[in-house]
Structure formats: structure tokens, C-alpha cells
C-alpha positions in Angstrom: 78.7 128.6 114.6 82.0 127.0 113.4 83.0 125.9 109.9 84.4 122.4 109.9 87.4 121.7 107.6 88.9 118.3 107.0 92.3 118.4 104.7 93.8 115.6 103.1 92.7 113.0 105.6 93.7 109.4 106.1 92.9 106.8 109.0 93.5 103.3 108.6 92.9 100.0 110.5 95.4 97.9 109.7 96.0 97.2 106.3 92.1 98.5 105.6 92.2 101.9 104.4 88.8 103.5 106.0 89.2 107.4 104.6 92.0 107.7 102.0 93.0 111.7 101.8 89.5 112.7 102.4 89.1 117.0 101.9 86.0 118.8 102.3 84.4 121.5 104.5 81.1 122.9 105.6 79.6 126.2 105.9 79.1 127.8 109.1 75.1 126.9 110.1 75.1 124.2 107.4 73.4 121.2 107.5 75.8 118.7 106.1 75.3 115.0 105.0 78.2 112.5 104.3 76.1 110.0 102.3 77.5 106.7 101.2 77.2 102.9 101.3 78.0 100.8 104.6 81.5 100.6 104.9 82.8 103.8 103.0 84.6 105.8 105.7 81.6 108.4 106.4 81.1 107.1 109.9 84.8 107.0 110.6 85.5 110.3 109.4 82.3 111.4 112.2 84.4 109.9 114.6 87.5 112.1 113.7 85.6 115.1 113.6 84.4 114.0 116.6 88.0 113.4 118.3 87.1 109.3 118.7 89.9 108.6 116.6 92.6 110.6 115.2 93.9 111.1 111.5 96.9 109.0 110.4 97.1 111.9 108.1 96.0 115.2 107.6 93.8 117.6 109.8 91.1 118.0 110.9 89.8 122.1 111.8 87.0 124.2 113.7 87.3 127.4 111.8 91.3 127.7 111.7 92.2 125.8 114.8 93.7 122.5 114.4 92.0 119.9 116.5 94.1 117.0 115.8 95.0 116.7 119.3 92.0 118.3 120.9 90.8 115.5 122.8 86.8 115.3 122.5 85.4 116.5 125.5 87.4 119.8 124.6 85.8 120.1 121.1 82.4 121.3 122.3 80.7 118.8 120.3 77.2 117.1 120.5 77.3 113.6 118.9 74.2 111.2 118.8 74.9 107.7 117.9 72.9 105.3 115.9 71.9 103.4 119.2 71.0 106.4 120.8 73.7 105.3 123.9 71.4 106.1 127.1 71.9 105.3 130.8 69.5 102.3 131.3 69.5 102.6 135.0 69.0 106.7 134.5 65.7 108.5 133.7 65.3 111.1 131.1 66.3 114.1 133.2 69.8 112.4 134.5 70.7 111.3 130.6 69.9 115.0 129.2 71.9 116.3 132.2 74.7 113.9 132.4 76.9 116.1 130.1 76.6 119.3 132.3 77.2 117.1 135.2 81.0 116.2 133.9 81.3 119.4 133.0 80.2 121.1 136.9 77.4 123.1 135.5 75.5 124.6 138.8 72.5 122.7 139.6 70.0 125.5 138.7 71.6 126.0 135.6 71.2 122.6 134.7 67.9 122.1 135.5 66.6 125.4 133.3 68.8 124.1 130.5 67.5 120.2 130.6 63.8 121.6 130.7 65.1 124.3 127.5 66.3 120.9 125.7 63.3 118.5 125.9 61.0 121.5 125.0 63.0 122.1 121.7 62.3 118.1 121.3 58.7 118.0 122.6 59.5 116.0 125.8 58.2 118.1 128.2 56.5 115.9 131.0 59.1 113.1 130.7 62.4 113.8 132.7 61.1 110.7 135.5 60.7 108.4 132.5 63.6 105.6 132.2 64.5 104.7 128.8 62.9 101.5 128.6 59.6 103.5 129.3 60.1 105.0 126.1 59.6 104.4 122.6 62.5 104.2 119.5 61.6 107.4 118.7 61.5 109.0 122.0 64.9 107.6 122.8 65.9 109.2 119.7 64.5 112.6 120.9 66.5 112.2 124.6 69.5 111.7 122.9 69.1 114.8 120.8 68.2 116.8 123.7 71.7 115.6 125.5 73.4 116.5 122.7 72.0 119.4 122.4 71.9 120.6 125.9 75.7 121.3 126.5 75.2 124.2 123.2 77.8 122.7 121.8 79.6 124.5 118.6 79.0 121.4 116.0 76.5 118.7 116.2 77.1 115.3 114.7 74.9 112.8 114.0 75.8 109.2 113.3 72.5 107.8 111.4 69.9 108.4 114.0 66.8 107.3 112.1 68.3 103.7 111.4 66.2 102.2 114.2 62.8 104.3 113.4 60.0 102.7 111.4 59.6 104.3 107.7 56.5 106.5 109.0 58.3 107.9 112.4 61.4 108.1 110.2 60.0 110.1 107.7 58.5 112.4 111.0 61.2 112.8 112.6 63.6 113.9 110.2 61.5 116.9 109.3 61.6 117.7 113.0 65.6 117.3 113.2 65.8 119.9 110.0 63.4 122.3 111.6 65.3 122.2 115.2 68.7 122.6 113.3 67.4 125.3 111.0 65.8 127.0 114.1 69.3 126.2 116.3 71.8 127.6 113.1 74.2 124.9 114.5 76.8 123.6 112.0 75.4 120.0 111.9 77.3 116.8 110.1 74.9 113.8 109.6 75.6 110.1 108.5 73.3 108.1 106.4 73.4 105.6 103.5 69.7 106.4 103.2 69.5 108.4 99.6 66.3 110.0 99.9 67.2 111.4 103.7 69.5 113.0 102.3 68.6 114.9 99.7 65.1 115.6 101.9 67.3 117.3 105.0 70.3 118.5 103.7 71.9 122.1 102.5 75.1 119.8 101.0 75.6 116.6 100.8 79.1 114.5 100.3 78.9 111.2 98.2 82.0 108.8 99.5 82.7 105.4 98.6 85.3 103.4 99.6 86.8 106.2 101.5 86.8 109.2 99.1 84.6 111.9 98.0 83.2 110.9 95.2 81.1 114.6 94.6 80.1 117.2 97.0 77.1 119.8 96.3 73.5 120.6 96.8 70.6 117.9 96.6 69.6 119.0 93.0 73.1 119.2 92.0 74.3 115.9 92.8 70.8 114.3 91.4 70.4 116.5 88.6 74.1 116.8 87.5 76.3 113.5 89.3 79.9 113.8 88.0 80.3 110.0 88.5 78.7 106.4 87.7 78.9 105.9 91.3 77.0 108.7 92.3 74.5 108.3 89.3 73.8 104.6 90.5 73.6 105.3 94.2 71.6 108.8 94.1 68.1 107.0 93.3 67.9 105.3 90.1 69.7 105.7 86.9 69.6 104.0 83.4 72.5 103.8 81.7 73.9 103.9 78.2 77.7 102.8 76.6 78.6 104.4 73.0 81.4 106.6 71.8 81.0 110.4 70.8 80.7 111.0 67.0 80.0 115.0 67.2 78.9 117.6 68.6 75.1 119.0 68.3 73.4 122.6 69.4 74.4 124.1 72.6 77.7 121.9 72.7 75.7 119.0 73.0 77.8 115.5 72.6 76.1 113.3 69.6 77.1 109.5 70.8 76.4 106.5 69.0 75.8 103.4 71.5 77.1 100.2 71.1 73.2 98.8 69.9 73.8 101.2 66.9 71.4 104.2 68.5 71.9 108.0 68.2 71.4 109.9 70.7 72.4 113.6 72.2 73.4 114.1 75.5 74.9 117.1 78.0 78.5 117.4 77.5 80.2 119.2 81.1 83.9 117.8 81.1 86.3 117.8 78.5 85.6 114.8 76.7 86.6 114.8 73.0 85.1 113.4 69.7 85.8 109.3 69.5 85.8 109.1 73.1 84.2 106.4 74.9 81.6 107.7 77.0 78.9 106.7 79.5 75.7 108.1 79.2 73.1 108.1 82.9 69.3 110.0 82.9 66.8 109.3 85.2 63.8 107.0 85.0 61.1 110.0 85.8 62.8 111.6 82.5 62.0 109.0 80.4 58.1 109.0 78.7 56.7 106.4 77.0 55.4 108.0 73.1 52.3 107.3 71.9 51.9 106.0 67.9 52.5 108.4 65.8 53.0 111.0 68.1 55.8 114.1 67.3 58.9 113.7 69.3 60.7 116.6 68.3 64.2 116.6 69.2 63.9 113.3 71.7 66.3 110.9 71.7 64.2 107.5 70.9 64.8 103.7 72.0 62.5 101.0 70.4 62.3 98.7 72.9 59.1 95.6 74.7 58.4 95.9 78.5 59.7 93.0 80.4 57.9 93.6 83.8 55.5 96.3 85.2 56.2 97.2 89.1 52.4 98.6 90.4 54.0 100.7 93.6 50.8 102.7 94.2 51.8 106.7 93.0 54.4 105.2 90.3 54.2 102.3 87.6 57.9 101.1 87.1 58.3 99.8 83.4 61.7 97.6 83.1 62.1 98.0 79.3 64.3 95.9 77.1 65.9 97.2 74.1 69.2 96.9 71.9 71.2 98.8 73.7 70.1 96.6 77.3 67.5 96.9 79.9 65.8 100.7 81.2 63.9 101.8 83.6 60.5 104.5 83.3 58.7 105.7 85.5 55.1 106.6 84.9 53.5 109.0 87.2 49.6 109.1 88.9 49.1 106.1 87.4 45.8 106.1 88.5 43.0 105.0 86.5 45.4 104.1 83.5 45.7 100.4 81.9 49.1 99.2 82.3 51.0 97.6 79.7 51.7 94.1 79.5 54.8 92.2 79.1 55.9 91.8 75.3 54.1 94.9 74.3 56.7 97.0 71.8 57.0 100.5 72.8 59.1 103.5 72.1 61.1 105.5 74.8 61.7 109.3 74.4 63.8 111.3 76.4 65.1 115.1 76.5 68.8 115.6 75.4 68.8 117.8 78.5 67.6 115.1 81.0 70.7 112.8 79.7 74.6 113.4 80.9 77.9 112.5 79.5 79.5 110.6 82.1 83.7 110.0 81.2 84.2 106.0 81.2 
């Protein structure tokens, strides 16, 4: 197991800057995810890792060696692209193998480690198969066995479930966690898909447009995003505007929104009083009181449903108020009459559910 370490690092393409001064690193054994939307660097910066391209700036290490100039096939890495990349004309046993081939593993060898690969994937029974005999998902599973098969120090994973219906998706990336859990490999995975995400990873690293936005835990970066962007693209948010006009108990920030509303709100960074602020919670955090019910120390919002999403486990209220449009989820719906458009409600949410984003 290897830590990977990437320090300051830039590539571009021309005049397009795809990872501007990118720095992070994982754990040894960790399962790390470099999430983001298409076209934010987290694929190219795979690709360095990887030794596909090399940084215009910065390194790039395995542990403390430098592998700038490692070329890839001296990196020990296993790498499975979103298209999977299999031999057509080859059948499941020559694709696992082909990797030991190149590298002159004997042939006994390389068959005990082939039939050790597909096992780990549950593809015993298919090494005469071609690829076109198989389905999305067993394609998937050969290239994960050739990938696998060479033991290779750092597996990389280049959104592998892209192709996968939602159902085998949702299979198979249990079955990836499990096998890396059960492996230890240090494992870097790609995906702009949010909820894979935070469902398979130890880490995760939000980048847009080339830079890591915030880097932590799944609950840390839902639970506690440092950043609009990360609020917005980490599930769902609702958002607030207003300016800080005190502070409450436990350092809580006291902001007064642009509609006129008071509200309380966790206060992490610096920000001082008369500072414009941005405030994000979640719509699961958000209830809908009852009349005449106790709310406590909730922050309130008077507001009238615009539109009720039915999505089977989940009623989606869009609500619109003073201070603009937010989002509640209600729970097991089941059962319950939901409300109809135009009805006035009231929103409460937990000071502690709502964070103090810097503008």
C-alpha cells in the first residue's frame, strides 16, 4: 500500500487550464474519490497519477518518490477506464492476462493469478467468453479483474459505473467497496455522480474548474461544505442572502436576510458582525410546523407551496417565501395528504442544521 501525493499541480491544453496548482493526498489503503462536474480536471489529474500525461507543474508522488518521469507501465498501476477498453477479438482469459503477458509472467503463474482475479470478481466459468458475449456489467467486472491481476500498488478508476443501468449501478459499486476494502489497495475513483460518492468513499475531493474546492469525509463535506459550490453540488441545498447583525449562544451568527427575516445560523470561519454572508441547510432539515405548534428556538419562514414532487419515499415541497424559493423534504410520505399549491405554510429549521457560508 502506497500513499499518493499530488503537490502544487498544473497541466494545461493550450490556453485551457485543466488542473490549476491542484495539492492533495491520500491515505495508504484509502478509498479516495475526486468528485466534480464534467470538465473540472478530476479525470485529467487520474491521468497524471496514472503517468498518461505529465504535470506542466508540480509533482506528482508514491509515498516519497517522485514519479514525474516514471513512465506508466513502471508505476505499478491498475487503471480501468470508463469504457472498460477490452480486446474485442480476445476472450476473457487473454484480456485479464494481457498485462502479465507484457510484463513476461511464466505461464503457470499467470494462469493461477487470472483464475485468483475473476474469482475476486465472480467470473469464474467465463475466461472462453469474448466481450461481446458479455453484458455492461460483466465487461465492467473483466476490466477490474485486469486491473487487478498485475497487484498493482494503486488502483485508479476513471468512472466505471457510467455505462451501468441505476439498479446494476447501485450493485456493483457495493461489490467494488467490498473488493477494495477486502484488497487494502490505495484506490483513486472519478465520478460526477454525488451520491456514489459519498456511498463508497473513505474521502472524497470536491474540484471544480480545476481546484479543490474541499476535501474530507462523506458527512463532513455534506454535513459541513466550506463552499457554495460544494453546498449546491453535494445533493441539494436551499439557500439564504442577509448580513450578520450579532452573535447568539454557542457563537452562533444572528443574520438578517435581505426579505427582512431573522435567523441563527453555525458560524466556522472568521466572519465578522455586518458581514455579508450566505447562509446553505439542507432540504431533509427543514419541517413543515403544524398551527399553533411550539417551535422553540427554530428559525421560521412564512411562506405558500408552489409545486409538490410525489417521488415515492420522499414528497419534495418547492416553497415560496420572501426571502425566494426552498426546498423540504418530507419523509415516508406514505399514507399522508399532500398539500396543494397556494396553501400558506410555515418552515422551521434547527440553527444547527443551517451554515454560514462567506460570500
Amino acid at each position: 500500500m502506497v500513499k499518493v501525493r499530488l503537490e502544487d499541480v498544473t497541466k494545461k491544453f493550450g490556453e485551457v487550464v485543466a488542473v490549476d496548482r491542484m495539492s492533495l493526498s491520500t491515505n495508504e489503503g484509502e478509498f479516495f474519490t475526486l468528485l466534480g462536474p464534467s470538465g473540472c480536471g478530476k479525470t485529467t489529474a487520474l491521468r497524471m497519477i496514472a503517468g498518461f500525461y505529465k504535470p506542466d507543474q508540480g509533482r506528482i508522488c508514491f509515498d516519497n518518490e517522485i514519479v514525474n518521469d516514471v513512465p506508466p507501465f513502471k508505476r505499478n498501476t491498475g487503471m480501468v477506464f470508463q469504457t472498460y477498453a477490452l480486446w474485442p477479438h480476445m476472450n476473457v482469459f487473454e484480456n485479464v492476462a494481457y498485462g502479465l503477458a507484457l510484463r513476461k509472467v511464466p505461464r503457470d503463474e499467470t494462469r493461477e493469478r487470472v483464475a485468483e482475479a475473476l474469482r475476486l470478481v465472480g467470473l469464474e466459468g467465463f475466461e472462453k467468453r469474448l466481450p461481446s458475449e458479455l453484458s455492461g456489467g460483466q465487461q465492467q467486472r473483466v476490466a477490474l479483474a485486469r486491473a487487478l491481476v498485475i497487484e498493482p500498488k494503486v488502483l485508479l478508476l476513471d468512472e466505471p459505473l457510467s455505462n451501468l443501468d441505476a439498479k446494476l449501478r447501485v450493485q456493483t459499486r457495493v461489490e467494488i467497496t467490498r473488493l477494495q476494502k477486502e484488497l487494502g489497495i490505495t484506490t483513486v475513483y472519478v465520478t460526477h455522480d454525488q451520491e456514489e460518492a459519498l456511498c463508497i468513499s473513505d474521502r472524497i475531493a470536491v474540484i471544480d474548474k480545476g481546484k479543490v474546492q474541499q476535501v474530507g469525509p462523506p458527512t463532513e463535506i455534506y454535513e459541513k461544505p466550506q463552499t457554495r459550490f460544494v453546498a449546491d453540488f453535494i445533493g441539494v441545498a436551499n439557500f439564504l442572502r442577509g448580513k450578520i447583525v450579532g452573535l447568539g449562544a454557542e457563537g452562533r451568527a444572528i443574520v438578517e436576510t435581505e426579505g427582512g427575516t431573522r435567523v441563527e445560523a453555525v458560524l466556522d470561519s472568521d466572519v465578522s458582525v455586518g458581514a455579508s454572508v450566505l447562509l446553505s441547510f439542507r432540504p431533509e432539515a427543514v419541517q413543515i410546523e403544524e398551527e399553533g405548534k411550539a417551535t422553540g428556538s427554530k428559525n421560521l419562514i412564512e411562506g405558500k407551496v408552489r409545486l409538490a414532487s410525489y417521488l415515492g419515499d420522499t414528497v419534495r415541497y418547492e416553497v415560496e417565501a420572501q426571502d425566494g424559493v426552498f426546498r423540504v423534504d418530507v419523509h415516508n410520505p406514505f399514507g399522508k395528504k399532500l398539500l396543494a399549491e397556494g396553501e400558506a405554510v410555515r418552515l422551521s429549521f434547527e440553527p444547527a442544521s443551517c451554515r454560514v457560508l462567506p460570500t
